[in-house]
N, C-alpha and C positions, 0 to 999 in steps of 0.2 A: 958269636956274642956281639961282636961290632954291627953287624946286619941289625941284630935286631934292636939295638941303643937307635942305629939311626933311624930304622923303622917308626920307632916310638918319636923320636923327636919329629917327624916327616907327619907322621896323622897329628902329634899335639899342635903342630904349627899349622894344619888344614883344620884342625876343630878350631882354633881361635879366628882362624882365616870368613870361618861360614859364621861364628858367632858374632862378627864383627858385622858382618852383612846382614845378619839377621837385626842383630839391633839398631843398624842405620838405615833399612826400611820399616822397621817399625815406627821408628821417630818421624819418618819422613810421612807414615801413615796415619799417625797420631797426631804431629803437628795441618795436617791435612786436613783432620777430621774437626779438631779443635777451630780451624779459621772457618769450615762450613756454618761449625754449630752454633758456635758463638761467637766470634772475632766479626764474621762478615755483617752480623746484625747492629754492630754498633758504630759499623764505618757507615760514613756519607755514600748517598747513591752515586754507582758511579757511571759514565759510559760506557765503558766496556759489556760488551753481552754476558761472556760466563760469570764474570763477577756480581755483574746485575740478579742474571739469574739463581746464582749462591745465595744471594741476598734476599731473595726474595722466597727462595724454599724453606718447607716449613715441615720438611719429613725428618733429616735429621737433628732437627732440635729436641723433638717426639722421640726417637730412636733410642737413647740410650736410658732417657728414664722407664721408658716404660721395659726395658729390658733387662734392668736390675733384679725386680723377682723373677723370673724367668730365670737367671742367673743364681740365684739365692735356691729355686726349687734345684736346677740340674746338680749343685754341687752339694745341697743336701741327697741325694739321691744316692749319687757317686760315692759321698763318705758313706753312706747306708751299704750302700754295695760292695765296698770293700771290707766293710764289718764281717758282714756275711757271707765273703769270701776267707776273710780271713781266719773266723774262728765256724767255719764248716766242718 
């Protein structure tokens, strides 16, 4: 009975362990994504090359609008799919 108390405490402390990871590269991804798309366009040009270059791309600005439907059709889909999985 002890094995398995600690067991459980040992995975719950590893699930919070990777969900923490998980959610501090998302933000670092998301914060990442947000200074490409928008943030670098509003700063002064700068000298730097990458930053120059962030500033000057013009693909992820485009990216996520036009990715919205696209987004909108797969997860109408998916609710569709699981309908029809569900009362099959």
């Amino acid at each position: 009975m002890n094995t398995s108390i600690t067991s459980q405490f040992v995975a719950s402390k590893d699930r919070v362990f990777w969900g923490w990871i998980f959610l501090i590269f998302g933000s670092i991804f998301f914060l990442g994504f947000l200074y490409a798309a928008v943030i670098s366009k509003l700063l002064p040009p700068s000298g730097n090359v990458i930053i120059s270059a962030i500033q000057k791309d013009r693909y992820y600005c485009f990216l996520v609008p036009l990715t919205i439907p696209i987004l909108i059709v797969a997860v109408y889909f998916h609710w569709l799919s699981m309908k029809l999985f569900k009362h099959a």
